[in-house]
C-alpha positions in Angstrom: 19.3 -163.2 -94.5 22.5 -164.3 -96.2 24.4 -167.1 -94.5 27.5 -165.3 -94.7 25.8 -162.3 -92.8 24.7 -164.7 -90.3 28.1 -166.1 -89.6 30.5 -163.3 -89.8 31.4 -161.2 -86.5 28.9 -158.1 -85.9 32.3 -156.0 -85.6 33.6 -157.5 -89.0 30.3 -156.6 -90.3 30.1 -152.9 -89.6 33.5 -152.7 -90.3 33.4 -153.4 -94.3 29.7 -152.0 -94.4 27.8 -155.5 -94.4 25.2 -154.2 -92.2 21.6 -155.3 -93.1 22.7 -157.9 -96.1 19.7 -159.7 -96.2 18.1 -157.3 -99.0 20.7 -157.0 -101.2 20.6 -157.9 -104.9 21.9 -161.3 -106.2 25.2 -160.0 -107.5 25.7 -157.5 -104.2 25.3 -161.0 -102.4 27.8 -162.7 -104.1 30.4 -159.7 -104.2 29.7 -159.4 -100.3 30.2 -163.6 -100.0 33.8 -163.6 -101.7 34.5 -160.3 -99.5 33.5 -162.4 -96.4 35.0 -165.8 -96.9 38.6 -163.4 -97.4 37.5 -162.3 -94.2 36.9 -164.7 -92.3 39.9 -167.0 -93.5 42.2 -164.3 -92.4 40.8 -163.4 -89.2 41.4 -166.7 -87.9 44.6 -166.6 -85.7 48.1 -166.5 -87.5 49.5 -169.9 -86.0 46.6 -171.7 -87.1 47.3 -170.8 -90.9 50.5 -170.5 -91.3 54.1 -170.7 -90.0 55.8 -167.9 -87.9 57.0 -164.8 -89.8 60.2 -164.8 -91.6 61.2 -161.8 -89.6 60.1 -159.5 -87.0 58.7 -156.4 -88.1 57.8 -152.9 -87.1 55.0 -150.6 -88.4 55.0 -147.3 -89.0 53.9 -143.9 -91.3 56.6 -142.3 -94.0 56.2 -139.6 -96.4 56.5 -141.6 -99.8 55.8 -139.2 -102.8 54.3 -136.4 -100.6 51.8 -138.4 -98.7 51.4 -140.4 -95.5 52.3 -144.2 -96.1 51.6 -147.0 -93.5 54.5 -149.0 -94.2 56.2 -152.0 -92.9 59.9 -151.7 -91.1 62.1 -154.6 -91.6 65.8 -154.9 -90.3 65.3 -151.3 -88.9 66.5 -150.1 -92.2 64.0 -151.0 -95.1 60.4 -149.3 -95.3 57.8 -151.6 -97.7 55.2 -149.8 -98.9 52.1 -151.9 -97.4 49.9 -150.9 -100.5 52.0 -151.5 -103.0 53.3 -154.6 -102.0 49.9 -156.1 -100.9 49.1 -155.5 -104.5 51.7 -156.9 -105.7 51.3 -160.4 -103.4 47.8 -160.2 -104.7 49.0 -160.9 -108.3 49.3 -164.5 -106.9 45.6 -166.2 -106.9 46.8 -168.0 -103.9 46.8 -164.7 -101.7 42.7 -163.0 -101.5 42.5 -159.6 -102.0 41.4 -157.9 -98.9 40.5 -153.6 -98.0 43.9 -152.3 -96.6 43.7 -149.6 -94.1 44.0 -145.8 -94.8 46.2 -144.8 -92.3 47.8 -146.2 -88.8 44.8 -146.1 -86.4 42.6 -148.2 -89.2 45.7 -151.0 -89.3 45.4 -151.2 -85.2 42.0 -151.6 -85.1 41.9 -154.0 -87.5 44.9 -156.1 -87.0 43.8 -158.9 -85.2 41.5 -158.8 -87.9 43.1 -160.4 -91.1 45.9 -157.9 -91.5 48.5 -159.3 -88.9 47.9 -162.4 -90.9 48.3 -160.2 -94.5 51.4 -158.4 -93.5 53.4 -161.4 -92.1 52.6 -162.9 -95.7 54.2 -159.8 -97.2 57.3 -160.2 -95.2 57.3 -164.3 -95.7 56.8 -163.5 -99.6 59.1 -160.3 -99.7 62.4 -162.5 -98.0 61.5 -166.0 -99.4 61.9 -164.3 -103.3 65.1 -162.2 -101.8 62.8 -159.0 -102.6 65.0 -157.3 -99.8 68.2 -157.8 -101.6 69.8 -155.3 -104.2 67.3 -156.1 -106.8 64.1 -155.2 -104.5 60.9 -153.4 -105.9 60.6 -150.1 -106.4 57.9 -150.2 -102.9 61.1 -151.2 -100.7 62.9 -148.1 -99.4 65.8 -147.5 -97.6 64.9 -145.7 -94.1 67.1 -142.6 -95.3 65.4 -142.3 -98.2 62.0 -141.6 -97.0 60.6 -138.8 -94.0 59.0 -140.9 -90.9 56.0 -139.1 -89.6 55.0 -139.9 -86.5 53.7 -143.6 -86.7 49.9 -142.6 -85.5 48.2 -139.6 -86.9 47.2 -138.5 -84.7 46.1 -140.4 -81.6 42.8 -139.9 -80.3 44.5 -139.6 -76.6 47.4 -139.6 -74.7 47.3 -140.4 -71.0 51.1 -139.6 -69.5 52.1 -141.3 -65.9 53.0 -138.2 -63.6 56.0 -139.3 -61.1 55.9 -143.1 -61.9 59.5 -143.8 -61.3 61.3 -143.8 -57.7 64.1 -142.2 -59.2 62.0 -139.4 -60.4 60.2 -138.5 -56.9 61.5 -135.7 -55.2 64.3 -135.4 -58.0 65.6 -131.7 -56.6 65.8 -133.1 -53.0 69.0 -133.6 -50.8 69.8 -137.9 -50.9 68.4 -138.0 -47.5 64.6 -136.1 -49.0 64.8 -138.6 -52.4 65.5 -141.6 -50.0 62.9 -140.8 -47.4 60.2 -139.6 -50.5 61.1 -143.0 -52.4 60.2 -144.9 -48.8 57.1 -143.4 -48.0 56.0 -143.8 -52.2 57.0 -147.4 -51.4 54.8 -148.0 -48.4 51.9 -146.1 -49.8 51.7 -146.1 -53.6 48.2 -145.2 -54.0 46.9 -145.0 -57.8 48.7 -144.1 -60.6 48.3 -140.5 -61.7 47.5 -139.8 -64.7 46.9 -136.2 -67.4 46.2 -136.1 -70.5 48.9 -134.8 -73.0 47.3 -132.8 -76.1 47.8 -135.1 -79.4 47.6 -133.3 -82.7 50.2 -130.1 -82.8 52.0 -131.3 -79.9 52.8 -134.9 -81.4 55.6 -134.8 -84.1 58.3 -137.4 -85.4 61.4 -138.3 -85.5 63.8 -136.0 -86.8 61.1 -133.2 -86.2 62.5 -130.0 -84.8 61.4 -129.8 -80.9 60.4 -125.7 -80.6 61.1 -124.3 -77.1 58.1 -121.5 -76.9 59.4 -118.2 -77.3 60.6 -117.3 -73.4 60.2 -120.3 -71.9 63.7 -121.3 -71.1 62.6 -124.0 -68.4 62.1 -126.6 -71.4 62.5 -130.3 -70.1 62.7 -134.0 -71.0 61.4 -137.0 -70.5 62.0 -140.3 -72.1 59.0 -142.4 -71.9 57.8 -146.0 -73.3 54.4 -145.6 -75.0 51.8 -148.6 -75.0 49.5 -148.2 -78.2 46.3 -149.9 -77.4 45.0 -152.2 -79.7 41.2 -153.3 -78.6 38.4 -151.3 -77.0 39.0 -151.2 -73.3 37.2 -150.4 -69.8 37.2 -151.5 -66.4 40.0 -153.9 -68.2 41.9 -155.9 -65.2 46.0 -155.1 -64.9 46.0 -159.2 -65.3 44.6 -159.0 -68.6 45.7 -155.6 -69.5 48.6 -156.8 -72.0 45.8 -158.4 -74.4 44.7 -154.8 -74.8 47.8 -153.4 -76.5 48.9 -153.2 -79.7 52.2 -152.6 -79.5 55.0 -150.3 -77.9 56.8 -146.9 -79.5 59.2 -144.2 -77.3 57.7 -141.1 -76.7 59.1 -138.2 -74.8 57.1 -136.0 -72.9 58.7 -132.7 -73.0 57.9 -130.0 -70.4 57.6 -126.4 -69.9 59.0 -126.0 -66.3 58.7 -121.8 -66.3 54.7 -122.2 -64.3 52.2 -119.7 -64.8 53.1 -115.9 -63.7 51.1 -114.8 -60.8 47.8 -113.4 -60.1 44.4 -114.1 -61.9 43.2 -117.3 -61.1 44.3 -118.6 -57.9 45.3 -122.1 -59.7 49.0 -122.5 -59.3 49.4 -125.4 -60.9 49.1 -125.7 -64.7 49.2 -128.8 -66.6 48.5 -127.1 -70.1 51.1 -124.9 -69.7 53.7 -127.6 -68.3 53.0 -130.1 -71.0 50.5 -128.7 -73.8 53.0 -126.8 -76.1 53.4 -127.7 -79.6 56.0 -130.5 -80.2 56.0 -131.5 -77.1 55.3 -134.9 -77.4 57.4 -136.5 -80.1 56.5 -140.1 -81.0 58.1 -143.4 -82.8 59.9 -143.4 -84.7 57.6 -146.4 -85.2 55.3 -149.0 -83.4 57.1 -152.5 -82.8 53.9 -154.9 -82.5 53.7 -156.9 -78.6 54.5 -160.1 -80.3 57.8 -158.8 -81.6 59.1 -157.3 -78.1 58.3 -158.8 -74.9 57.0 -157.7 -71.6 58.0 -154.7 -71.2 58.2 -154.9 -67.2 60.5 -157.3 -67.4 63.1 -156.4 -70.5 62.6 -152.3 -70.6 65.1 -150.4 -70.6 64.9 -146.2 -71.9 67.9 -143.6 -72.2 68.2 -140.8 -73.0 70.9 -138.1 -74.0 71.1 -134.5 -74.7 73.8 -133.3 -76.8 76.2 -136.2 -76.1 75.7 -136.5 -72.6 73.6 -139.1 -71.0 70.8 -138.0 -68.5 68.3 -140.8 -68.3 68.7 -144.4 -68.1 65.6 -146.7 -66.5 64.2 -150.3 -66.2 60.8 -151.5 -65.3 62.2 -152.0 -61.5 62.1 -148.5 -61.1 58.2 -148.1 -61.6 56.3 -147.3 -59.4 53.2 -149.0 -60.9 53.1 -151.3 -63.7 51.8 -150.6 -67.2 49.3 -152.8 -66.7 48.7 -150.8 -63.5 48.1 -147.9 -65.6 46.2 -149.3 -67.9 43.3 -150.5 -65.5 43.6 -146.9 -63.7 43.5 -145.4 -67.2 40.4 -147.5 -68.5 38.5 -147.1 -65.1 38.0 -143.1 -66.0 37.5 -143.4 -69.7 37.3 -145.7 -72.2 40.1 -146.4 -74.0 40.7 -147.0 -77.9 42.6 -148.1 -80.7 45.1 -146.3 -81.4 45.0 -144.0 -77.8 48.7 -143.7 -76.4 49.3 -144.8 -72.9 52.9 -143.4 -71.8 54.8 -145.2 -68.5 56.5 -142.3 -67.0 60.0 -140.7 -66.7 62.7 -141.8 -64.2 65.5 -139.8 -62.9 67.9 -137.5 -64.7 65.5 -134.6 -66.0 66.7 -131.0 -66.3 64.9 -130.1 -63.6 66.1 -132.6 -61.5 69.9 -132.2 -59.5 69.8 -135.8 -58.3 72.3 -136.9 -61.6 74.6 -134.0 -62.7 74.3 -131.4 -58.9 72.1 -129.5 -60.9 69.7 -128.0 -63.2 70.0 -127.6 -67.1 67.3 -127.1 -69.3 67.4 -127.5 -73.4 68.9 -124.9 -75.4 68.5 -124.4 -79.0 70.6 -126.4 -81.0 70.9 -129.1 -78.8 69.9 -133.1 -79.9 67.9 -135.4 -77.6 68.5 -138.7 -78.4 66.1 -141.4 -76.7 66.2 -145.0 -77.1 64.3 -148.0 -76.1 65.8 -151.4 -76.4 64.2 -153.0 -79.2 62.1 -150.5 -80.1 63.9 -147.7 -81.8 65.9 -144.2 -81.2 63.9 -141.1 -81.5 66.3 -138.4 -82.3 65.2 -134.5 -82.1 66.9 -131.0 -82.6 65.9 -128.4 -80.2 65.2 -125.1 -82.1 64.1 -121.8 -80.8 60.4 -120.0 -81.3 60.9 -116.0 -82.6 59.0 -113.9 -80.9 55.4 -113.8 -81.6 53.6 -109.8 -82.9 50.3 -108.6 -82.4 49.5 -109.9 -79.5 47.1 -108.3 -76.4 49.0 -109.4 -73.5 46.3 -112.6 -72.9 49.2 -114.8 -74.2 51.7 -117.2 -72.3 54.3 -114.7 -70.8 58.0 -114.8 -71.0 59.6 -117.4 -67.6 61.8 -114.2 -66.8 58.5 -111.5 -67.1 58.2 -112.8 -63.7 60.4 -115.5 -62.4 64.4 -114.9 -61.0 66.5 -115.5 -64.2 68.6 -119.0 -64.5 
């Protein structure tokens, strides 16, 4: 077998397709052994190589000429293209070429496999030649020139904290209730809870219209932090949970409050129908990697506001369990992967909630959430109605008001 097959990681391996080397022709060989020595030079750890990046950097997916582009977020207000302007650093013989990924989940999975080291070149390169001033490439973008998608499409699973937050427990309750709820959550916190949130139709991005379904005028928030995971994980430790994320990008976890209408089944409670509507779990607007924000129990802190008026604000001392808490629960059920979307929980101030404003208030059409994580970005979301669906045989979703008191 070909040294190089010997030597480079079995992941590596059936990751470019260098399974089985050892019967390849002569020129295959040597194509394969400049392929592998790019590899392996860049999968060696960043500080070994080279210096710090210039500047910290987010990650995320735009529409650039009416397709999905993984791009690079500088400053909060420049997109690089990552394709264009790894080309364009590859111009330089001192820079190997390397495969980029094809969309977001392949740049997780493989970031801490050469490309973390490839895209802090880009930025080193991109602001030691001023390439972010007024005379930039034609790849750098100004954020308001391009559509962000959501940053992940689409994750392969979302796992959502139910009632993570003391503020959040027993949010309708008298202070006396919420007090004596939050003690006995205190003495006896259990595991976490967690459901999983549907990912393609109800993830969407920022700036995406959030549609309340047609008659279902209990529609809620919730401002949430995300953890995107970046390695395989089960049965992964809450000590060593943090080596298993990628990075961090706020989510909300919007909710259909209206129940299911009675009879049938004798299952009252209804996840799907509480959280499985389309839009209703807006993500980004992108991914700030782990090395570029912290630990998030210890700096978080999430708002949010809905048409000018703040509900929600949050740290990490409110949580009930930890992330990493949630992440051990999380990978103890099912394994996780890159690219799956662990969310932390809401705290206090939802719309079903009376604890902040003496009562209820759901979103109307027309209305703007506006939800903000420090150091991670503002998703920001008009609130439009659903017309009323035809043809139907009267299996579907009914109306809150077919069967509940109106608001």
């Amino acid at each position: 077998m070909d040294v190089n097959c010997l030597i480079l990681d079995s992941q590596l391996r059936r990751q470019y397709n260098l399974v089985g080397c050892s019967n390849k022709p002569a020129g295959v060989i040597m194509r394969n052994t400049s392929l592998i020595t790019a590899i392996l030079v860049l999968a060696l750890p960043v500080s070994g190589l080279a210096a710090d990046v210039a500047e910290p950097f987010k990650v995320g997916t735009f529409e650039i000429d009416g397709a999905p582009t993984v791009g690079i977020v500088l400053r909060d207000s420049l997109i690089i293209e990552l394709d264009a302007a790894n080309l364009a650093l590859e111009k330089n013989s001192d820079y190997p070429k390397i495969p980029l990924p094809a969309d977001m989940l392949a740049l997780i999975s493989r970031y801490d496999y050469g490309l973390k080291r490839r895209l802090y070149e880009i930025v080193n390169n991109l602001v030691a030649s001023d390439g972010l001033g007024s005379d930039r490439p034609d790849y750098v973008h100004d954020v308001g020139a391009v559509r962000t998608l959501p940053p992940i499409m689409y994750p392969g699973k979302i796992l959502n904290a139910a009632v993570n937050f003391f503020s959040h427990v027993d949010e309708s309750g008298t202070p006396e209730e919420r007090q004596e709820a939050a003690r006995q959550r205190r003495e006896e916190r259990g595991v976490p809870y967690l459901f999983l949130k549907p990912s393609r139709g109800a993830v969407v991005g920022n700036g995406d219209p959030i549609v309340i379904p047609f008659g279902r005028n209990r529609t809620d928030w919730e401002v949430e932090l995300g953890a995107v995971i970046g390695r395989t994980a089960k049965y992964v430790s809450a000590n060593d949970a943090e080596d298993y994320v990628f990075g961090y990008v706020v989510t909300l976890d919007i909710s259909d409050r209206g129940g299911r209408p009675p009879g049938g089944s004798p299952f009252r409670s209804d996840w799907f129908v509480g959280k499985g509507h389309d839009t209703f779990a807006p993500q980004g607007p992108w991914i700030v990697p782990k090395e570029f924000y912290g630990n998030p129990m210890e700096i978080l802190r999430q708002t949010l506001s809905v048409g000018g008026e703040q509900m929600q604000e949050a740290t990490a001392g409110d949580m009930i369990h930890s992330l990493w808490e949630l992440i051990e629960f999380g990978s103890s059920v099912i394994t996780l992967y890159p690219g799956d979307v662990i969310n932390n929980g809401t705290s206090g101030g939802t719309g079903v909630g009376t604890a902040v404003r003496g009562e209820q208030r759901f979103l109307q059409p027309g209305d703007e959430i506006v939800a903000t994580i420090d150091g991670i970005g503002t998703l920001r979301m008009p609130v439009v109605s659903e017309e009323e669906p035809k043809g139907l045989t009267g299996a579907q979703l009914p109306p809150v008001e077919s069967y509940r008191d109106p608001l």
